[in-house]
N, C-alpha and C positions, 0 to 999 in steps of 0.2 A: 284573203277571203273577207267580202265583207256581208253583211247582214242585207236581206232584200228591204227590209224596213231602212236601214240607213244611206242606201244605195235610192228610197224612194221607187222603189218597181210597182206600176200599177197595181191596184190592189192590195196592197198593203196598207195595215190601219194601224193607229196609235193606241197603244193602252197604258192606262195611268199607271205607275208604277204606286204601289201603296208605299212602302218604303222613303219614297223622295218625299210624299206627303207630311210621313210622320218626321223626317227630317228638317221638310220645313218650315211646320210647325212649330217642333220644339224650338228649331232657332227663331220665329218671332219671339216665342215665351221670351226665350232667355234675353232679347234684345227690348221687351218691354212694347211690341207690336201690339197694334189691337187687330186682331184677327177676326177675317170678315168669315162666318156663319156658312155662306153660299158666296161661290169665288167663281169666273166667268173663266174660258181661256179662248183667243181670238188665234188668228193668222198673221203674221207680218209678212207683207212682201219685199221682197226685195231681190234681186238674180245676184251672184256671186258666185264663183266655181266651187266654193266651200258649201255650199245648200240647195244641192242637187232637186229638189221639190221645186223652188223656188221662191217659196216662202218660213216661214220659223214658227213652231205653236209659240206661245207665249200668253201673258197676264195682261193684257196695256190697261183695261178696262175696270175691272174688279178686279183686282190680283188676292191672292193669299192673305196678305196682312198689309197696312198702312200704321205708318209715324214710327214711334217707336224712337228710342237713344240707346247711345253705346257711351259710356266715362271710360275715359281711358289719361291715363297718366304720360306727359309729357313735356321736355324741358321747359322750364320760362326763358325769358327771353336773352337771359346772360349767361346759360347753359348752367345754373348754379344749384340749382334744385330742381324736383319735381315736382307739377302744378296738376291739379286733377278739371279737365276738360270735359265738356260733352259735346256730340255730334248730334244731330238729328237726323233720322234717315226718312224719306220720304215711304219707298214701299217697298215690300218684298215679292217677289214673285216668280212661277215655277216656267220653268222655261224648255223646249227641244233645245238641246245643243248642237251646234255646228260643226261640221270637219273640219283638215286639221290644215293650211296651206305651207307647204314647204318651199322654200325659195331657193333657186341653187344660183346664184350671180353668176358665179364663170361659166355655168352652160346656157346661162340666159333662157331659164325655162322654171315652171315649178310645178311640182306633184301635189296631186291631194290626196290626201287622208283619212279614208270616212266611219274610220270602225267606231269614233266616238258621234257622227252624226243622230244618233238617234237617242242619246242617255239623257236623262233630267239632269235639268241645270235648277238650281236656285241664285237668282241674281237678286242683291241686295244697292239700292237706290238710297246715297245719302246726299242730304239738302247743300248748299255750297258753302261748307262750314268752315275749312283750312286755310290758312292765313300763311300757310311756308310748306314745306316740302318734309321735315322733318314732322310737323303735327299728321298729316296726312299719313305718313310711315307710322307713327306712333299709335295710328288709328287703326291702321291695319293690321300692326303687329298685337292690339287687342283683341279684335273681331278673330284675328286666326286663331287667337287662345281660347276665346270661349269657344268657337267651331270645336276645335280638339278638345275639349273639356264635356262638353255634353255628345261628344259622340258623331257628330255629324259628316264631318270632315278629317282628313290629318293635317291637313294645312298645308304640305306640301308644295309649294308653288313650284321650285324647280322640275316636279313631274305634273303639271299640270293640275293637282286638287281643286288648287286657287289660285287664281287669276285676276286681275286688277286692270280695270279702265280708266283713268284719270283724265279727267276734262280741267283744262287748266284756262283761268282769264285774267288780263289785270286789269286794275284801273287806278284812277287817281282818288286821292282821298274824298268821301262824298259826292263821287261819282258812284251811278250807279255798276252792276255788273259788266265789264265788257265780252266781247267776242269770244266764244271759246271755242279751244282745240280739244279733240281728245284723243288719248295716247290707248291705245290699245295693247290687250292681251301682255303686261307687264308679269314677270314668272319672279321675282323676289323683291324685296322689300328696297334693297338695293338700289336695283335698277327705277324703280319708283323715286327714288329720290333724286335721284340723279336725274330722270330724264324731265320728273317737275323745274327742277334748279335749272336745265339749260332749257326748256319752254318757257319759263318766267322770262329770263334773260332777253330769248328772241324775241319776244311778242315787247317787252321794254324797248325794245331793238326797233324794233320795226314803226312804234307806235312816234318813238322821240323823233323817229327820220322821217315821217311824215305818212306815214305808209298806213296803211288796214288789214289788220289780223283777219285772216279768212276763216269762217267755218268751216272747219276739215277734219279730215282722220287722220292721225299720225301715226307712227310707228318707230319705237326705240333702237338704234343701230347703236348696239352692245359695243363692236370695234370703236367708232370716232366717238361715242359717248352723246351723239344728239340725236333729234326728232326729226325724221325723214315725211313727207307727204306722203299718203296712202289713194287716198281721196276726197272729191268734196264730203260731207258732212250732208245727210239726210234729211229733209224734215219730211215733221211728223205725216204731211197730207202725203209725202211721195212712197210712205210703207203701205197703202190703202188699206187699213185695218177691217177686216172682220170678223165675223162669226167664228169661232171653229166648230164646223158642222160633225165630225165624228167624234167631239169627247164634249159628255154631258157636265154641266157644271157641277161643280165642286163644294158636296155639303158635309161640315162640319158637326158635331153633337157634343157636348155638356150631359152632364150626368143627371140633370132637370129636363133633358128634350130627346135623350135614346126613348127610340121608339119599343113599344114593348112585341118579343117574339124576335126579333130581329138577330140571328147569329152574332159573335161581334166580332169576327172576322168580315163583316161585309160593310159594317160601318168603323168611322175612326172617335175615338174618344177624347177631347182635348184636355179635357181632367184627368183624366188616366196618366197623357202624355205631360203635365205640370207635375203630376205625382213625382216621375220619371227626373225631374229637374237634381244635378246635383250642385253642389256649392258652386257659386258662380265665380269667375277670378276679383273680380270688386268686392266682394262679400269677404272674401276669402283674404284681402288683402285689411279689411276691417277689423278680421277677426283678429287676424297678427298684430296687429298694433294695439289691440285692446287686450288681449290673453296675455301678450307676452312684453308687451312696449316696446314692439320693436319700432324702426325708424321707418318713414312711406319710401326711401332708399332700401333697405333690406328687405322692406314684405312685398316689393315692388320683386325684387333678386328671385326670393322666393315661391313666388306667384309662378314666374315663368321656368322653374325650375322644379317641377313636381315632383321627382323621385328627390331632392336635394331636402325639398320640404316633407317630406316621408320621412328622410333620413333626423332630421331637427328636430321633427315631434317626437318620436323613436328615443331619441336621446334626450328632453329634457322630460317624457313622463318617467321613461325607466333610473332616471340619476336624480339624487339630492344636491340640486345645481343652485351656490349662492348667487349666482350672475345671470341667469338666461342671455344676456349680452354676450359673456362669452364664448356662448355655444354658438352664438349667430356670428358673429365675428371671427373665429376660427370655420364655420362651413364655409362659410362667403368670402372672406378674404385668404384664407388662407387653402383649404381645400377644394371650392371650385375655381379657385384661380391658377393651380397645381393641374388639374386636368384642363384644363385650360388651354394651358401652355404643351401639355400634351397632345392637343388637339384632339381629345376626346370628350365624350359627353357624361357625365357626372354615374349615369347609368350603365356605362357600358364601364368603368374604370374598376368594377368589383369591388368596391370600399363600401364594407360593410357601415349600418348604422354602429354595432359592437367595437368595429375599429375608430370611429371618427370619435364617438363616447367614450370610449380609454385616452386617446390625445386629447380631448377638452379638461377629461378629468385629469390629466397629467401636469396639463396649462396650470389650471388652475389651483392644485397644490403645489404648485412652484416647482415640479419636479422635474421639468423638462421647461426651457426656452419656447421663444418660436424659432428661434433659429434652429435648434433642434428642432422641432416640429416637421419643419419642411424636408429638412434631412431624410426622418423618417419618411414622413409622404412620399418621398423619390421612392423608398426602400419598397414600401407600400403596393405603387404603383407599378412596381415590378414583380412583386409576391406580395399577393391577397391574401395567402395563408397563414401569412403569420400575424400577429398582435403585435401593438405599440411596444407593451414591455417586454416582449420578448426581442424585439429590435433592440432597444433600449441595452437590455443586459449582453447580448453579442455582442455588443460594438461600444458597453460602456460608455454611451451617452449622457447618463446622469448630469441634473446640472449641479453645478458649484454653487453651492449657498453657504459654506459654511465663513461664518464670518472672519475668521483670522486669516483663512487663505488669502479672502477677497481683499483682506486690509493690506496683505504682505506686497499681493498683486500691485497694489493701485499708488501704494509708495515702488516700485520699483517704476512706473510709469511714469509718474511724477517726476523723479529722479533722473530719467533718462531723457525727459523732454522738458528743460529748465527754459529754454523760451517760449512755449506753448504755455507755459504754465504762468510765466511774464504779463503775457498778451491779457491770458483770464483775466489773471488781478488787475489788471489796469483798464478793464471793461469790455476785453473782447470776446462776450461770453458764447459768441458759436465755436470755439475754438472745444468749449468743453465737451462736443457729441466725439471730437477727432478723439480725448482722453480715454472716453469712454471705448471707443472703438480698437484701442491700441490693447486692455483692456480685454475685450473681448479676442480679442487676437493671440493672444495668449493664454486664453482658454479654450481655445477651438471654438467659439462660439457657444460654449455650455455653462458663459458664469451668470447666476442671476439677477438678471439687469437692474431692478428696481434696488437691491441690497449694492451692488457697485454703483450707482449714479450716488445713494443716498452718502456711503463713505466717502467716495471721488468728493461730495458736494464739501465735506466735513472736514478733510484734510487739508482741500484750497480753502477753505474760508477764516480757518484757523491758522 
């Protein structure tokens, strides 16, 4: 079944959806857009089996909002750190959306799809700011977060929420912009990178052999990993833009220019809708480093990890914690690395803020290892109902600190490994993590590590 409106049956007329409105509003705010008062929406022509009208409503003219930036955090260029970027995005604006085309190769034929031809789109236009395929990914794995973050979208690109065009060009250095391709309808961040990396490559290809990158459409073939031809590449004169005669342009209000009497269900507030704005992930990532000192590595973890960062504030207001370090360094390296590897999502693993809080505070009185640590986590991860120290006291995980054992321990290691210990003294000082390790092997993993390195050090030195 599909809709007479998406299907285009005479007669049928468009109506603004308020909802997309206030969605795409809020997303200028949040992207730092100046948003235009009174916003125009034209026609695009164009014939395709996907847009049965034969044209698209859209913004070419006045759209919704102009300029505007997104910062977004991405590696430098030795992959060594992260470096804090900005994009600039030209405009934003409200869009019909098109149907869906499905391709079947071996029947040599394809079906369309039209139940979403008729939903609001919001397309977002950024300036030609990416310099690799990785900054590009790292841009859009921002943009998806603030989406999700104020509400707008889930981000989703695997079902369609969000979707990615990349127009890709090269050139030589101090040359200006060359020829571009654009790769259409990309469904994960993934596939973005990857189809950037081998369109770089061809258009390098094509350009060193003497040849001319053609303005085209592309399309990502998931199987071989490259950019296949769709078609040439449109211009602007051959969409013949005009008017859109059935939806009247698009007026905004301020809390200085609501008109008086007016319902306000019939008008939209943009001060209302700023009120609305929650922590933004840049802000957000500010805060963590100044509340708590964490590292722009950790608050970066934590940013894209919102129930994980739920679970971290949870535990260091409710504990009298000497480290806050070590609460960030056990959630992040140790506990979302544990679901992780479960292939679960930090949220879905049932590990209370109560249980992560008992293991930090275990940590950190010396009373459990991390090796124990992880131990538990396994246990954990398998039953949410129990608590660290009730794990703990089942299965006797206690760690060993007490000093005479650990001395007893670390002379019979000694003892048993007269050449290792050779090596030491005579400057082969990696030999000492093996000492240490032999060591822990003999404790099941539960002796405490800082009190055995310090003894181990004191024995060999002496």
């Amino acid at each position: 079944m599909v809709s007479f409106f998406d299907a285009s049956l005479p007669g049928t007329l468009p109506v603004l959806n308020r909802r997309c409105v206030e969605a795409g509003i809020l997303t200028a705010l949040a992207l730092q857009c100046r948003l235009n008062l009174v916003s125009m929406f034209d026609r695009k022509h164009y014939f395709y089996a996907d847009l049965p009208a034969g044209y698209q409503i859209t913004q070419q003219r006045c759209p919704l909002a102009k300029d505007g930036h997104v910062e977004y955090l991405a590696p430098d260029e030795d992959h060594r750190k992260l470096v804090l970027k900005r994009a600039r995005l030209t405009q934003l604006q409200l869009e019909q959306d098109s149907g869906k085309s499905l391709h079947d190769v071996e029947m040599s034929h394809s079906l369309i799809d039209l139940n979403r031809a008729g939903i609001g789109l919001m397309e977002i236009i950024t300036e030609p700011e990416f310099c690799s395929a990785v900054e590009a990914a790292s841009f859009v794995r921002e943009l998806q977060l603030i989406l999700q973050v104020i509400g707008v979208c889930d981000g989703k690109m695997e079902e369609g929420s969000l979707r990615v065009d990349a127009s890709v060009s090269v050139r030589r250095p101090s040359e200006p912009l060359g020829i571009r391709s654009e790769i259409k309808n990309l469904n994960s961040i993934r596939h973005l990178m990857r189809s950037i990396e081998f369109e770089t490559l061809r258009q390098i290809s094509i350009l060193e052999s003497g040849g001319q990158v053609l303005n085209e459409t592309r399309a990502y073939d998931v199987e071989t990993g490259e950019t296949v031809s769709m078609r040439d590449k449109e211009r602007l004169h051959d969409y013949r833009f005009m008017a859109e005669p059935n939806l009247p342009p698009l007026r905004l209000y301020t809390n200085d220019t609501v008109p008086n009497g007016v319902p306000s269900d019939q008008i939209i507030n943009v001060d209302e809708l700023r009120a609305m704005l929650p922590e933004l992930p840049n802000a957000k990532r500010e805060r963590l480093k100044k509340q708590y000192g964490l590292s722009v590595e950790h608050s970066n973890v934590f940013v894209n990890e919102p129930t994980l960062l739920e679970c971290f504030e949870k535990i260091v207001a409710n504990q009298n914690l000497q480290n806050v370090k070590i609460a960030s360094n056990i959630c992040i390296n140790e506990v979302l690395a544990a679901v992780n590897k479960k292939n679960i999502a930090f949220s879905a693993s049932n590990l209370s803020a109560e249980s992560v809080g008992e293991l930090v505070e275990l940590v950190q009185d010396e009373v459990i290892s991390l090796l124990t640590l992880r131990k538990i986590l396994e246990v954990l991860l398998q039953d949410s109902s129990k608590l660290p120290k009730q794990v703990i006291e089942e299965r006797g995980w206690h760690q060993v600190s007490n000093e005479t054992a650990l001395e007893n321990i670390c002379c019979q290691v000694i003892a048993a490994n007269p050449k290792v210990v050779d090596d030491y003294r005579d400057g082969k000082t990696k030999v000492f993590n093996y000492l240490i390790g032999e060591v822990q092997k003999k404790l099941s993993g539960q002796s405490n590590v800082k009190a055995v390195v310090r003894i181990m050090k004191q024995k060999l030195d002496t």
